[in-house]
Residue frames relative to the residue before (quaternion, step in Angstrom):
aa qw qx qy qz dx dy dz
X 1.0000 0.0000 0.0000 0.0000 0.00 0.00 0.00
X 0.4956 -0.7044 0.4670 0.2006 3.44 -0.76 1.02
X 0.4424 -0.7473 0.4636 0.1758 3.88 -0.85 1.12
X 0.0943 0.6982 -0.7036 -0.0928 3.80 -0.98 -0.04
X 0.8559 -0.3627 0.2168 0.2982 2.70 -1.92 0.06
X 0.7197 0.4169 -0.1983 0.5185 3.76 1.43 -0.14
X 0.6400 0.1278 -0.2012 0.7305 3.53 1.45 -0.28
X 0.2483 0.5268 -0.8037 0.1220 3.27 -1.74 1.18
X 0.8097 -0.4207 0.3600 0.1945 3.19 -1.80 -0.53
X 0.4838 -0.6602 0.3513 0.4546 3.75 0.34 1.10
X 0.7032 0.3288 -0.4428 0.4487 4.01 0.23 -0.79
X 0.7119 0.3408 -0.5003 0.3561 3.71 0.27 0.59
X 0.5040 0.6700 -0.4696 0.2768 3.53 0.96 -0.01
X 0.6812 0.4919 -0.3825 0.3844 3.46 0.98 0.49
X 0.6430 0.5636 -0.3037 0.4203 3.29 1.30 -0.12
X 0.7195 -0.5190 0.2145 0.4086 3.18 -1.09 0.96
X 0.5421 -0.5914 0.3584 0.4774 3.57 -1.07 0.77
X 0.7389 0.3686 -0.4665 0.3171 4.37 0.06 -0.53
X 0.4429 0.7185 -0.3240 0.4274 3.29 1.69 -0.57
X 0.6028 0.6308 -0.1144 0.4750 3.75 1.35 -1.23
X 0.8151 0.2606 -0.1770 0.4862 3.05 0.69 -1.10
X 0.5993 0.4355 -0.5234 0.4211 3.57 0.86 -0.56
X 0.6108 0.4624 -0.4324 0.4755 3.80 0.50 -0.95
X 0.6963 0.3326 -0.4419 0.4575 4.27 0.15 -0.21
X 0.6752 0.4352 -0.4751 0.3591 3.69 0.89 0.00
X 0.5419 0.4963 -0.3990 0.5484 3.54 1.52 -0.61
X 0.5761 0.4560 -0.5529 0.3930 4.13 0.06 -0.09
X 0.6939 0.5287 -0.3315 0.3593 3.37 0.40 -1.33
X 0.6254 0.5725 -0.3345 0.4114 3.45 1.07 -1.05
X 0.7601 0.4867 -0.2260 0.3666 3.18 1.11 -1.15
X 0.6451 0.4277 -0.3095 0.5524 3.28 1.43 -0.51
X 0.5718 0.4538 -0.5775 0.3655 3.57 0.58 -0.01
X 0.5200 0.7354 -0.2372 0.3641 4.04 1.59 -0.17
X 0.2111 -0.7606 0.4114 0.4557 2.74 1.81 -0.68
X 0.1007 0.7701 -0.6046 0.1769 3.42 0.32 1.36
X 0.1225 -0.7657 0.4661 0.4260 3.75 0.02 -0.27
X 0.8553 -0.3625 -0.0178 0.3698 3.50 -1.43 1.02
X 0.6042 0.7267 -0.0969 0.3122 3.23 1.18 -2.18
X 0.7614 0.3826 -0.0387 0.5219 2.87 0.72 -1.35
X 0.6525 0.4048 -0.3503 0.5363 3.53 0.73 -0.82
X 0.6545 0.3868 -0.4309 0.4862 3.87 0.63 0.35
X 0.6476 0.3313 -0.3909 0.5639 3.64 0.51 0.12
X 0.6205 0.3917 -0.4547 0.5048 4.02 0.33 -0.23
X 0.7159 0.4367 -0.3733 0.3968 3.54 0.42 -0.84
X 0.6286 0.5111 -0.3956 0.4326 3.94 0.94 -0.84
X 0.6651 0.6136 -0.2668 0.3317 3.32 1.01 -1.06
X 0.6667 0.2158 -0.3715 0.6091 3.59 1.15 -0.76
X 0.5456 0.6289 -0.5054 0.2266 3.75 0.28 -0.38
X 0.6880 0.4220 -0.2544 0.5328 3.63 1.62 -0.37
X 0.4474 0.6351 -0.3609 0.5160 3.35 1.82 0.30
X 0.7577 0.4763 -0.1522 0.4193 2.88 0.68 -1.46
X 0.7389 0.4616 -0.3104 0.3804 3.62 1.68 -0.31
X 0.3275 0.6486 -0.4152 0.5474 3.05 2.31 -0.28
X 0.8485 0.3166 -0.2023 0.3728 3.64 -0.53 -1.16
X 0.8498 0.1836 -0.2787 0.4081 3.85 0.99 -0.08
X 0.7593 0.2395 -0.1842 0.5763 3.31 1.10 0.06
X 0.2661 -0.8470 0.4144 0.2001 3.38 1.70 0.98
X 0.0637 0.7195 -0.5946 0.3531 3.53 0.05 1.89
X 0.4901 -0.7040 0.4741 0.1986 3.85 -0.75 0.81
């Protein structure tokens, strides 16, 4: 089932809300891949904190 900005996955409910959403748009991507669920939440946090390093130079 596809996340938004009111239903995602508890290990992201701490991270900063744009941080949140890029990592719930990269899950969805991944699960529309046929990623399976687990995993598409760690791959998707992982670049979402990439993606905040390299564009909004965040740690």
């Amino acid at each position: 089932m596809p996340w938004n900005s009111t239903y995602y996955p508890t290990s992201m409910k701490d991270l900063p809300q744009v941080l949140r959403a890029k990592a719930i748009e990269i899950a969805n991507a991944l699960l529309e891949e046929g990623m399976d669920e687990g995993k598409a939440i760690r791959v998707a946090i992982a670049k979402a904190r990439e993606w905040a390093r390299s564009h909004l130079g965040e740690s």
